[in-house]
MARBA-3410 file (N, C-alpha, C, O; in Angstrom, 1 decimal):
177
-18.3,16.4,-14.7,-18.2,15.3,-15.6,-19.1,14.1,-15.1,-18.9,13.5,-14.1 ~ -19.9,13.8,-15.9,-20.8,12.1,-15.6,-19.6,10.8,-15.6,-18.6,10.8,-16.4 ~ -19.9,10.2,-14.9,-19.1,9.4,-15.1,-20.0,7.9,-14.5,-20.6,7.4,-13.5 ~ -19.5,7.3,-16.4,-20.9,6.0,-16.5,-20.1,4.4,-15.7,-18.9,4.1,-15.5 ~ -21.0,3.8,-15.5,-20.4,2.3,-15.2,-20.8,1.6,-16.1,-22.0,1.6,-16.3
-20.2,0.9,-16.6,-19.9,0.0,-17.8,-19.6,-1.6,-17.5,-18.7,-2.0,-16.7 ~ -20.3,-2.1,-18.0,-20.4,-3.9,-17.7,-19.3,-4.1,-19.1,-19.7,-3.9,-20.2 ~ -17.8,-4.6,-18.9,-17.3,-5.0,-20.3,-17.7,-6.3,-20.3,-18.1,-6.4,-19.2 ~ -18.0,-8.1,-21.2,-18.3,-9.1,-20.7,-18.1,-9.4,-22.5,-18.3,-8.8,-23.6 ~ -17.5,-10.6,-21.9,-17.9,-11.3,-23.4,-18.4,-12.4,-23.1,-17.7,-13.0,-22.2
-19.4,-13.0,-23.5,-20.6,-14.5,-23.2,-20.6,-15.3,-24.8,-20.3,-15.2,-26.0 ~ -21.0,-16.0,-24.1,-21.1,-17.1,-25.3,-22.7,-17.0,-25.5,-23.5,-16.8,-24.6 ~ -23.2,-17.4,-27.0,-24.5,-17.8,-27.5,-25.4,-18.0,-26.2,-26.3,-17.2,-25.9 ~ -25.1,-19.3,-25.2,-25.8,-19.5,-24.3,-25.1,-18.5,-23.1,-25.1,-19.3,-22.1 ~ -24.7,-17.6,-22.9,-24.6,-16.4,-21.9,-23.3,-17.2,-20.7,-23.1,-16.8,-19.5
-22.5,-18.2,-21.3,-21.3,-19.1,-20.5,-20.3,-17.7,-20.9,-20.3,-17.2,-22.0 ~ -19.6,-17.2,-19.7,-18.8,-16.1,-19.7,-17.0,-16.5,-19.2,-16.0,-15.8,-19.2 ~ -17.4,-18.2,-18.7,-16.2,-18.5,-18.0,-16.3,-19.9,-17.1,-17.2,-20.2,-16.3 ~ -15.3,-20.6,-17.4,-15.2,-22.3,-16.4,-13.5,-22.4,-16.2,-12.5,-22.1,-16.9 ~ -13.7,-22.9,-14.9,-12.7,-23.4,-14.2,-11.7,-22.3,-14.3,-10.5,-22.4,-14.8
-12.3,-21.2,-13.8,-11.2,-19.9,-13.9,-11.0,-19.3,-15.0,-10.4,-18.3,-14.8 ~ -11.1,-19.6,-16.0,-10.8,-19.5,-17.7,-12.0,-19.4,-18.3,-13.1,-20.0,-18.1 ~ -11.8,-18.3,-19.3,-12.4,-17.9,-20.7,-12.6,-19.1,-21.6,-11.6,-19.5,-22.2 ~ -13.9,-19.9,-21.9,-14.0,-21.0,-22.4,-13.5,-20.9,-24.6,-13.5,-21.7,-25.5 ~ -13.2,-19.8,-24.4,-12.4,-19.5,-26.0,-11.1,-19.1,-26.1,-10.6,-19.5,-25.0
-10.5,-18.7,-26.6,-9.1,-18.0,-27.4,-9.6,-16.8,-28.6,-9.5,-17.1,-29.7 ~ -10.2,-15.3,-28.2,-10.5,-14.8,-29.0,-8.9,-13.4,-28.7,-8.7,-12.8,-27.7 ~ -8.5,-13.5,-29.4,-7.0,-12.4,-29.0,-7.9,-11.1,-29.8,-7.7,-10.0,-29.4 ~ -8.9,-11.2,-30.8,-9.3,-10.1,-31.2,-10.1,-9.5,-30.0,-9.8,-8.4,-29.6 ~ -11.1,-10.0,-29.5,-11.4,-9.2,-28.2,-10.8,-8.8,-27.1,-11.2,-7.8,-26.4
-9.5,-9.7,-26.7,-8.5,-9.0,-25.4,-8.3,-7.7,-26.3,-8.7,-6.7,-25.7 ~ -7.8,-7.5,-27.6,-7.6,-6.1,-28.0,-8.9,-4.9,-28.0,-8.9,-3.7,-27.9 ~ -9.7,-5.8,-28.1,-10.9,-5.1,-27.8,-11.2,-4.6,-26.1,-11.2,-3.4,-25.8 ~ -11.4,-5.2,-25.4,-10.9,-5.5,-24.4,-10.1,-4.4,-23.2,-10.5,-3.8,-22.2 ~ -9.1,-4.4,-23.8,-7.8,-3.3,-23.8,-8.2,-1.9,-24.2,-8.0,-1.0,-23.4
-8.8,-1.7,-25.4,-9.1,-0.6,-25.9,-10.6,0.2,-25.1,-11.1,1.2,-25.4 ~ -11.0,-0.9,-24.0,-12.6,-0.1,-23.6,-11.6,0.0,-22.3,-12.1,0.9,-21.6 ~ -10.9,-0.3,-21.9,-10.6,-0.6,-20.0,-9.5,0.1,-20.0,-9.4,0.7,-18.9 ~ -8.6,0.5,-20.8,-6.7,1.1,-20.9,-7.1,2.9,-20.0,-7.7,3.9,-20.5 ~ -6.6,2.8,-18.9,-6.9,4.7,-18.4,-7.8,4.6,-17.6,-8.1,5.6,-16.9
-8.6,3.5,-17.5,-9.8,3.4,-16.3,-9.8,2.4,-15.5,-9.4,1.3,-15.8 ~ -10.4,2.8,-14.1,-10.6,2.2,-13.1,-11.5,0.8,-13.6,-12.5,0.8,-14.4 ~ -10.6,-0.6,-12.7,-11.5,-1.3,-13.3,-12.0,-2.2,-12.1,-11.3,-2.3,-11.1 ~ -13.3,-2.7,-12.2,-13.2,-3.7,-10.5,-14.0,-4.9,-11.1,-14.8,-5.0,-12.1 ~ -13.6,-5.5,-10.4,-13.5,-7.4,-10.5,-13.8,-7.9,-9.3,-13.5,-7.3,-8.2
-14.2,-9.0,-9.4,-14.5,-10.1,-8.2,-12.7,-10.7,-8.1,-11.8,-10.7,-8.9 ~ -12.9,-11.4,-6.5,-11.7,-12.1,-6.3,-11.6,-13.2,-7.1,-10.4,-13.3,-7.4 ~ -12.4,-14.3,-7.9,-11.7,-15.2,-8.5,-11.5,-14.7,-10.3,-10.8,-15.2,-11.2 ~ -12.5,-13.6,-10.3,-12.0,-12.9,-11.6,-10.1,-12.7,-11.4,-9.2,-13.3,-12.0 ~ -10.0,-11.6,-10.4,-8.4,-11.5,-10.4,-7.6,-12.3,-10.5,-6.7,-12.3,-11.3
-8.1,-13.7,-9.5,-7.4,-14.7,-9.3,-7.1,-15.6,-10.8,-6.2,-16.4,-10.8 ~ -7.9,-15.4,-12.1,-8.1,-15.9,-13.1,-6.9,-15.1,-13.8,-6.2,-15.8,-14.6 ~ -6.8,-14.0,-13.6,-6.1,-13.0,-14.6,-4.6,-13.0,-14.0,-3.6,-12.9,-14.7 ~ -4.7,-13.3,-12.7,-3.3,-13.9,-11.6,-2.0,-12.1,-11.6,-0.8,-12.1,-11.2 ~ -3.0,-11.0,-12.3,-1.7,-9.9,-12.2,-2.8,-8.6,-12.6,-3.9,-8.7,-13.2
-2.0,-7.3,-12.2,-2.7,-6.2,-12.5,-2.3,-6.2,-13.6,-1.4,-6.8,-14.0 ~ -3.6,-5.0,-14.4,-3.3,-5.1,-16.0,-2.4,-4.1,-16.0,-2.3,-3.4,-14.9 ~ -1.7,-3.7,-16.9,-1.0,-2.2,-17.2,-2.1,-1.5,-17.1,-3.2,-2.1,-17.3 ~ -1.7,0.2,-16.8,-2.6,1.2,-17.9,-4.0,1.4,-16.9,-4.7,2.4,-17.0 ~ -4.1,0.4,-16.0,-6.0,0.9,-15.6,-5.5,0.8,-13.6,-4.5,0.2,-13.2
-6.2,1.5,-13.0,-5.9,0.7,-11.5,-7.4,-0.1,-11.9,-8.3,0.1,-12.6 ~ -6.8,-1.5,-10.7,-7.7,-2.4,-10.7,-8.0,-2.0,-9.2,-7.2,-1.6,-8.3 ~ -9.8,-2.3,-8.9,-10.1,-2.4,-7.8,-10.9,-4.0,-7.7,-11.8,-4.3,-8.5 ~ -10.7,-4.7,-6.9,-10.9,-6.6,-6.4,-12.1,-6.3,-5.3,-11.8,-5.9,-4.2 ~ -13.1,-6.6,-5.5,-14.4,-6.9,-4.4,-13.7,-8.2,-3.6,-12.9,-9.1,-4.0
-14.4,-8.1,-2.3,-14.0,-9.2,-2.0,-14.1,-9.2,-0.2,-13.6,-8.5,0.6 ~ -15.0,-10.5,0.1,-15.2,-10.1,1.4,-14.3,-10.6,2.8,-14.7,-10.7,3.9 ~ -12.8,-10.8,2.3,-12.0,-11.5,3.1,-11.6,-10.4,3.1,-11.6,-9.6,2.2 ~ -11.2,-9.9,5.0,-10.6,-8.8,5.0,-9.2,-8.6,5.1,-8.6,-7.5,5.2 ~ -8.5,-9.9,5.2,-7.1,-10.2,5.1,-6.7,-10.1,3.2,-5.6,-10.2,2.7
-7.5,-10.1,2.7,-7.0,-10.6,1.1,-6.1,-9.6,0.7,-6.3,-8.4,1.0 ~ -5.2,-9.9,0.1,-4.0,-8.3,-0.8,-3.9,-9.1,-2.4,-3.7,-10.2,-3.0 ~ -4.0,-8.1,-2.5,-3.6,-8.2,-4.1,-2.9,-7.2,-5.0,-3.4,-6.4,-5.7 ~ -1.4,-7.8,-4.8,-0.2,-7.1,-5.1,-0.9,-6.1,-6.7,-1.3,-6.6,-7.7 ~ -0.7,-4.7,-6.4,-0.9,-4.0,-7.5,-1.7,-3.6,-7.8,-1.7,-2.6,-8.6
-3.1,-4.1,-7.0,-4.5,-3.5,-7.2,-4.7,-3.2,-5.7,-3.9,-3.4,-4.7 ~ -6.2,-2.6,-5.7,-6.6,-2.0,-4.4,-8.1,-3.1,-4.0,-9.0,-3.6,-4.7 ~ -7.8,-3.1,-2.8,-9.0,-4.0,-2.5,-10.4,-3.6,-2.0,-10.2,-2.8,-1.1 ~ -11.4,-3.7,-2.1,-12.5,-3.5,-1.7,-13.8,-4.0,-0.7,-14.2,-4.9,-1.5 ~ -14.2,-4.1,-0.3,-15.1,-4.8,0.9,-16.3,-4.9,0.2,-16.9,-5.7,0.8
-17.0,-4.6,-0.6,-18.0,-4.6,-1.3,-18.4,-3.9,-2.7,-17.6,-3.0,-3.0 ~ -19.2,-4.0,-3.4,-19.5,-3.3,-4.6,-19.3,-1.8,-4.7,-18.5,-1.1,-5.3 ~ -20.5,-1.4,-3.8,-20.5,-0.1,-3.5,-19.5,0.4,-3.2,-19.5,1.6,-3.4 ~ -18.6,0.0,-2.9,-17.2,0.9,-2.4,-16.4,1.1,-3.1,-15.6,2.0,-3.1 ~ -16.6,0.2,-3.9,-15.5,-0.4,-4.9,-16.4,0.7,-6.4,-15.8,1.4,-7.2
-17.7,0.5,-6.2,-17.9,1.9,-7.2,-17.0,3.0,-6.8,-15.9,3.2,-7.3 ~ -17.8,3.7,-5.7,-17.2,4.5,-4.8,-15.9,5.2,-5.3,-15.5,6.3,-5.8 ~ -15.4,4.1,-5.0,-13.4,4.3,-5.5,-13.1,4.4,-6.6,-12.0,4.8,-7.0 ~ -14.3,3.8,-7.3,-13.5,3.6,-8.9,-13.7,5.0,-9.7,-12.9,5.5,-10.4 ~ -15.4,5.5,-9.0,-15.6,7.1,-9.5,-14.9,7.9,-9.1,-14.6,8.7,-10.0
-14.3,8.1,-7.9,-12.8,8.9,-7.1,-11.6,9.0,-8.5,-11.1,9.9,-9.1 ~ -11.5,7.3,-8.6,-10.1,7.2,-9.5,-10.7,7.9,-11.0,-9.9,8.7,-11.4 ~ -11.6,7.9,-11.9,-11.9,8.4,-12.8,-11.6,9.7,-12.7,-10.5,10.0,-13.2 ~ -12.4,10.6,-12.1,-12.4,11.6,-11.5,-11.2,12.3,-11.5,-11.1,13.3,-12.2 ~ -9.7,11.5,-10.4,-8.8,12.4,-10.2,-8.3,12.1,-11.9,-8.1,13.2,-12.4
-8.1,10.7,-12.9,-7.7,10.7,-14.0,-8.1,11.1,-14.7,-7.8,10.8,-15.8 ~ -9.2,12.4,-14.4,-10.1,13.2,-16.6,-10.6,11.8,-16.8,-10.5,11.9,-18.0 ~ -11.2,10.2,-16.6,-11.9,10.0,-17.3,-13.4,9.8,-16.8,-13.9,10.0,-15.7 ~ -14.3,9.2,-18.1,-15.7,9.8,-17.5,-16.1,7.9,-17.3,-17.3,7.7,-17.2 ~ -15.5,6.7,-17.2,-15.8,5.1,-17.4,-15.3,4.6,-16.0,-14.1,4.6,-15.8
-16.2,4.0,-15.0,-15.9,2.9,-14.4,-16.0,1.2,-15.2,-17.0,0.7,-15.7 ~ -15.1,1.0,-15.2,-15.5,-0.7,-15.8,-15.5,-1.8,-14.9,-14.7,-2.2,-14.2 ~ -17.1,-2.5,-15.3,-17.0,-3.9,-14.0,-16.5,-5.1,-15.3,-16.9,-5.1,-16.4 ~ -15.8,-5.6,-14.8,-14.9,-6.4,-15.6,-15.2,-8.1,-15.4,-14.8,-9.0,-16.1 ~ -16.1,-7.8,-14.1,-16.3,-9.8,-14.0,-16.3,-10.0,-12.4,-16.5,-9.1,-11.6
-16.2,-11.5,-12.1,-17.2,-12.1,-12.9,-18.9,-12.1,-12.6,-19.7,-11.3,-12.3 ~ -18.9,-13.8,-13.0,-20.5,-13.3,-12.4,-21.6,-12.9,-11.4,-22.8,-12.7,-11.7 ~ -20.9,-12.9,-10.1,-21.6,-12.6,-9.4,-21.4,-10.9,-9.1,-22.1,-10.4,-8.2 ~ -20.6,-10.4,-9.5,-20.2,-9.1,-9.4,-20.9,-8.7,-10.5,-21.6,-7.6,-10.4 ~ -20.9,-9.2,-11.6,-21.9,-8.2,-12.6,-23.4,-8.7,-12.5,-24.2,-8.2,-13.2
-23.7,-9.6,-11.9,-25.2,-9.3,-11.3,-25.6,-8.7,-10.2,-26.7,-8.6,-9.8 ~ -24.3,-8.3,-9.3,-24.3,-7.2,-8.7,-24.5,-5.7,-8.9,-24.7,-4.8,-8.2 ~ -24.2,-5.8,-9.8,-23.6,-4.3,-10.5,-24.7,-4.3,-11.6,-24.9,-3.1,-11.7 ~ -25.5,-5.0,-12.6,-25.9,-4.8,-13.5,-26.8,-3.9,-13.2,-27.0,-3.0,-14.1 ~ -27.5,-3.9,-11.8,-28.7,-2.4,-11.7,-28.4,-1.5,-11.8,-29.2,-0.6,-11.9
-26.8,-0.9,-11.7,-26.3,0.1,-11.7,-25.8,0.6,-12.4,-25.4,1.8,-12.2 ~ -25.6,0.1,-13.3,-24.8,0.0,-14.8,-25.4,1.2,-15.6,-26.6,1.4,-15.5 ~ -24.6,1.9,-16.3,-24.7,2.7,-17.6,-25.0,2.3,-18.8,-25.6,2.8,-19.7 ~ -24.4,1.3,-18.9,-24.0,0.9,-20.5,-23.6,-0.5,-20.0,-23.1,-0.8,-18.8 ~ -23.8,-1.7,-21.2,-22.6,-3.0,-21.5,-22.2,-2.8,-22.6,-22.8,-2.3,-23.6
-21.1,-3.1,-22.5,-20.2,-3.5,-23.9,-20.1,-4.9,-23.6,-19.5,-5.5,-22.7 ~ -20.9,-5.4,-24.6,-20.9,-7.3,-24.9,-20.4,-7.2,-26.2,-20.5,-6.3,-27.0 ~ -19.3,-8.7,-26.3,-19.0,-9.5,-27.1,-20.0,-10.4,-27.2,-20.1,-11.3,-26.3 ~ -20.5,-10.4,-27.8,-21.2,-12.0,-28.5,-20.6,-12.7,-29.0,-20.2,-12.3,-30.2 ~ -20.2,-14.2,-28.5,-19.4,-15.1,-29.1,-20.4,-15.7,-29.6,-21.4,-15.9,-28.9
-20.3,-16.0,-31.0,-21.0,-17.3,-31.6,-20.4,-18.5,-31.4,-20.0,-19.1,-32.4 ~ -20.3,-19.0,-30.3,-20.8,-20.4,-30.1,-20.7,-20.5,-28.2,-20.2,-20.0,-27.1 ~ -21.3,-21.5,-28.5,-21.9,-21.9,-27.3,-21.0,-23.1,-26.5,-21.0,-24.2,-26.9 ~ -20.5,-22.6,-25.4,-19.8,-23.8,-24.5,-20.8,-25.1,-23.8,-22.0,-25.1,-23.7 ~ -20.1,-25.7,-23.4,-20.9,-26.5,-22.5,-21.4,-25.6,-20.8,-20.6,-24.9,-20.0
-23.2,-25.8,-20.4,-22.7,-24.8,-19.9,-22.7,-25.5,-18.4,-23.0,-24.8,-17.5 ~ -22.3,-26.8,-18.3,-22.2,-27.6,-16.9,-21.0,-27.3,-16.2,-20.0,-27.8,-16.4 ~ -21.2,-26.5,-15.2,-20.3,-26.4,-14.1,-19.6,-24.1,-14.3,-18.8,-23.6,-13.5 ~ -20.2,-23.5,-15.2,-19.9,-22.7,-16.0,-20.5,-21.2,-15.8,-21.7,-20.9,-15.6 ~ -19.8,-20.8,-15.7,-20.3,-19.2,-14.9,-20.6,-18.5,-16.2,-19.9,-18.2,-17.2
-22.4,-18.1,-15.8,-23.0,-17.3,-16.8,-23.3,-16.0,-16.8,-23.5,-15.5,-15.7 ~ -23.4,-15.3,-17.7,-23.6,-13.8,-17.6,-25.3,-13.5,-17.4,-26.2,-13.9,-18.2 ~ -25.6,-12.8,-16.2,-26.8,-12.2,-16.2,-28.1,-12.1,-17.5,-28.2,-11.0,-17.9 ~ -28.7,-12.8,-17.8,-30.2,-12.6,-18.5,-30.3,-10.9,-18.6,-30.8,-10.3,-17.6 ~ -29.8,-10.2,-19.7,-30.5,-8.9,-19.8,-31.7,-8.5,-20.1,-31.9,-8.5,-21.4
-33.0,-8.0,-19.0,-34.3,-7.7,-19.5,-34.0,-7.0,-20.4,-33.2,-6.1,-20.1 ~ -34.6,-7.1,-22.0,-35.4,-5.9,-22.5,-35.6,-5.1,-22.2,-35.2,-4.0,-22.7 ~ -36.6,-5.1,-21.2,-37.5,-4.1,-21.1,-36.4,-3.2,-20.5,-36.7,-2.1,-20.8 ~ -35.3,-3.2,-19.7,-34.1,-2.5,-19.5,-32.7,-2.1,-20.2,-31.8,-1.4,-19.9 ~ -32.9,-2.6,-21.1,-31.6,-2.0,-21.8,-32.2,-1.8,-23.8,-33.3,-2.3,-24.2
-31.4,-1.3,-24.3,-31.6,-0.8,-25.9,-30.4,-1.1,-26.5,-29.2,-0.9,-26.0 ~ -30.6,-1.7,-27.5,-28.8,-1.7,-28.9,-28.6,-0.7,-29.2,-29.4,-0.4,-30.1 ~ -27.9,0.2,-29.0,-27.6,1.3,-29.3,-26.4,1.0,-30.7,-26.4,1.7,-31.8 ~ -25.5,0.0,-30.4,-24.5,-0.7,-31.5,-24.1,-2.1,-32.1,-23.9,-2.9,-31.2 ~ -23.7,-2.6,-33.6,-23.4,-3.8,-33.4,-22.4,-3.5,-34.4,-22.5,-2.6,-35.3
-21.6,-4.2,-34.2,-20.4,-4.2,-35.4,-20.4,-5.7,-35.3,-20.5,-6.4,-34.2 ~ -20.1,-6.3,-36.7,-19.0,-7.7,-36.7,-17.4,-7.8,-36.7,-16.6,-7.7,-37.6 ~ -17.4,-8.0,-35.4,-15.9,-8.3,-35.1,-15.4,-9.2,-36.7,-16.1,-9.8,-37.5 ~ -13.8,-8.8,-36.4,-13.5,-9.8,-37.9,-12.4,-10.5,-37.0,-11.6,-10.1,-36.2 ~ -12.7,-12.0,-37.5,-11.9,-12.6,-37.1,-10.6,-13.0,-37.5,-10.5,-13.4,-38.6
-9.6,-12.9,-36.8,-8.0,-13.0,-37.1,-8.0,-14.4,-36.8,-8.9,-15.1,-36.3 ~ -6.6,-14.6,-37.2,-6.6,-16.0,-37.6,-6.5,-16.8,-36.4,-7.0,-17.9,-36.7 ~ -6.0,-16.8,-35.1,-6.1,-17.2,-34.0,-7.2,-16.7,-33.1,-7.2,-16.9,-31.9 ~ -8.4,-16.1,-33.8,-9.5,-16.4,-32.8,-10.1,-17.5,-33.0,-9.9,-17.7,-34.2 ~ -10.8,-18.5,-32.5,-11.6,-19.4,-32.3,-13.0,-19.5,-32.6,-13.5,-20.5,-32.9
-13.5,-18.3,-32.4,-15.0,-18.2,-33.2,-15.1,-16.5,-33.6,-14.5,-15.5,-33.7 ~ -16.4,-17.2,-33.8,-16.6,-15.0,-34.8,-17.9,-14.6,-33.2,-18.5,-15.1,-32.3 ~ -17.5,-13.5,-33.9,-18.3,-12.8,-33.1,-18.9,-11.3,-33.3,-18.7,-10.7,-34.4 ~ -19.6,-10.5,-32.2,-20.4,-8.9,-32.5,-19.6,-8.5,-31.4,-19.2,-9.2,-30.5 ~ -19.3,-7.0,-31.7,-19.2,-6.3,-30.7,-20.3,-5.4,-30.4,-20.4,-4.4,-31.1
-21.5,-5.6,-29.2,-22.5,-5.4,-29.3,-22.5,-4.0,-28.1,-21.7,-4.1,-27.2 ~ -23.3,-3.0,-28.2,-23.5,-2.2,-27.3,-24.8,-1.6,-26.6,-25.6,-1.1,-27.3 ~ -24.8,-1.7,-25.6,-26.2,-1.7,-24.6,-26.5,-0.2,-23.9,-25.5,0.2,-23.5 ~ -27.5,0.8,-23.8,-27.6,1.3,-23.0,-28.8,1.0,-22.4,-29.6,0.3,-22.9 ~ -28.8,1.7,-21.1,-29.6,1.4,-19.8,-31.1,2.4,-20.2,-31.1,3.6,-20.2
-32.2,1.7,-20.6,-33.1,2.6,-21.8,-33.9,3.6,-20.1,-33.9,3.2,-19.0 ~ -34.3,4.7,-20.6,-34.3,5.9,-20.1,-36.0,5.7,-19.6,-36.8,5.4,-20.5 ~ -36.7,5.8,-18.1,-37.7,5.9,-17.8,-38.7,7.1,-17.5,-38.2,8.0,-16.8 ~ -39.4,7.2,-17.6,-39.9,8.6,-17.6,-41.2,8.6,-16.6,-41.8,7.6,-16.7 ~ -41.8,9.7,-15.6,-41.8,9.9,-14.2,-42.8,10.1,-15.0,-42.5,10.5,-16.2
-44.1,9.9,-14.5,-45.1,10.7,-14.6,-45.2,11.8,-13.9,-44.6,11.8,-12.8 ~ -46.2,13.0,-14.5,-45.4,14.0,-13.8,-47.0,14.9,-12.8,-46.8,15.8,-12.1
END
């Protein structure tokens, strides 16, 4: 079985993904979204991503990058670096039948991970935060990735802006031969 790594991320207009530990929106239609790409898979996160979320989710093991080697985090498994934390996440797929690692945040872990990536699953929020002091999502070259999908999210009545649910794959290079 292949088993892809997946950037999940939702960014704002100007690519703001997160301030002061928090999601600069209230979109509950994407946590369900959210839910529905990560539920049964290994997921890994940076330490203040966790620390943001403050609990393991149901449903996925969580693996935490993180270069404190005293750090615990009740419910998930910890990691010493990216690679390992791949490593483990491909293991946990694997023993679970599924074929998705998911990097879940934040930014400096998914510009860690973006060379390695399979696929993103972006949310495009339509609107743009302030982006002073504001942790942004990685600039995706073109020349590296393809839209493979876009749907318009519909917004329910407690999301705060509209948005796409947009889909990326890692476009395919070819060797001269």
């Amino acid at each position: 079985m292949t088993i892809e790594i997946v950037a999940i991320v939702a960014a704002g207009a100007n690519g703001v993904i997160g301030r002061d530990g928090d999601l600069p929106w209230r979109i509950p239609s994407d946590l369900k979204h959210f839910k529905a790409l990560t539920l049964g898979r290994p997921m890994i996160m940076g330490r203040r991503t966790w620390a943001s979320i403050g609990k393991a989710l149901p449903g996925r093991t969580t693996i935490v990058v993180t270069r404190d080697p005293d750090f615990r985090a009740e419910g998930a498994e910890v990691a010493a670096s990216l690679e390992a934390a791949i490593e483990r996440g491909r293991a946990i797929a694997e023993r679970d039948g599924v074929d998705t690692v998911a990097i879940v945040g934040g930014g400096e872990i998914y510009a860690q991970a973006l060379p390695v990536c399979d696929r993103v699953e972006l949310t495009e929020v339509k609107f743009a935060p302030d982006p002073a002091g504001a942790v942004a999502f990685p600039r995706l070259d073109p020349a590296a990735w393809v839209e493979t999908a876009r749907v318009a999210g519909e917004r329910g009545l407690r999301d705060e802006a509209d948005f796409d649910f947009v889909s990326l794959v890692r476009r395919k290079t070819s060797v001269p031969g």
